[in-house]
C-alpha positions in Angstrom: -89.5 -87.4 91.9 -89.5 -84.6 89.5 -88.1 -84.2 86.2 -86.2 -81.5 87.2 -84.2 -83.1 89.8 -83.2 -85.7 87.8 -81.1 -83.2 85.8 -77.7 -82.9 86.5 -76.6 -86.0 88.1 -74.0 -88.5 87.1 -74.2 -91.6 85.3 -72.5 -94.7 86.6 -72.1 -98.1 85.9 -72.3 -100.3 88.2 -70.3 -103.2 86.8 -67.4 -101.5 85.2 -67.3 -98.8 87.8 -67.2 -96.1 85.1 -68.9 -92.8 84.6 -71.0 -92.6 81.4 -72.2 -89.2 81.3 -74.2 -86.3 83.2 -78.0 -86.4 82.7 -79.5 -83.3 81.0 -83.0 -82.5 80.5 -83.2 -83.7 77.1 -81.5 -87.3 77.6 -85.0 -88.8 78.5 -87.1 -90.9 76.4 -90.6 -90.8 77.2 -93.8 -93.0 76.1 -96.2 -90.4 74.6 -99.6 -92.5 75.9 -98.4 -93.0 79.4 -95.7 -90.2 79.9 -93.7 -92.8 81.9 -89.7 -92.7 81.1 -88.5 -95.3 79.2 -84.8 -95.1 79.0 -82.2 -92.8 79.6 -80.1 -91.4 76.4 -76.8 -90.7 77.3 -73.9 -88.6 74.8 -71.3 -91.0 73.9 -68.8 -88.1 74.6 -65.0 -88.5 76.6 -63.4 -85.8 78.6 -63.0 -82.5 77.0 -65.2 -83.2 74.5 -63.8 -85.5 72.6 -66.0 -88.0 70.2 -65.8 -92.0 72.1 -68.0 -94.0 69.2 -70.7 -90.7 68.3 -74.5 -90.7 68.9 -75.7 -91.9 72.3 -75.8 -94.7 74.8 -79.7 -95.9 75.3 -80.0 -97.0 79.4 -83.5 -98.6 80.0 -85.3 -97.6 82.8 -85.5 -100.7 84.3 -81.6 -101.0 84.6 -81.6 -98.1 87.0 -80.3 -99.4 90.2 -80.2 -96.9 92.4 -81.0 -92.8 92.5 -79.3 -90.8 94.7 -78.6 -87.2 95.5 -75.6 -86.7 92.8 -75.8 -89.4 90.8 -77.6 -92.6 89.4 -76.6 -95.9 89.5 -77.2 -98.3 86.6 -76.5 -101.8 85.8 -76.4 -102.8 82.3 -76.1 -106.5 80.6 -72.8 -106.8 78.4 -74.9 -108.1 76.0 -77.4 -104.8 75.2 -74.5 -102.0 75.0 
């Protein structure tokens, strides 16, 4: 898969069946030796805009459930949010 089609798709949590967020192509954070992703960053931002907690929700890579067409699937532990 390419970088490019990553962008654009939806966010979801699997376990409280929420949307976090769409994936841009700067939410990415990426080893600099191995060029492998390590986590997604995600805007801590509501509808319309609005502000939820400020900075960013880290997702890492090996949470990732599931990529589909539209949207990602993630599951993250209660504990690490």
């Amino acid at each position: 898969m390419r970088l490019s089609e990553l962008s654009g798709k939806e966010i979801v949590d699997v376990k409280k069946a929420e949307r976090l967020g769409v994936l841009g192509q700067t939410d990415l954070e990426i080893d600099e030796n191995t060029g492998q992703i390590r986590a997604l960053l995600i805007p801590s931002l509501k509808w319309f805009g609005f502000k939820r907690h400020g900075g960013e929700v880290r997702v890492p890579w090996h949470h990732i459930k599931k990529i589909g067409n539209d949207m990602i699937i993630i599951d993250i532990a209660d504990e690490e949010e």
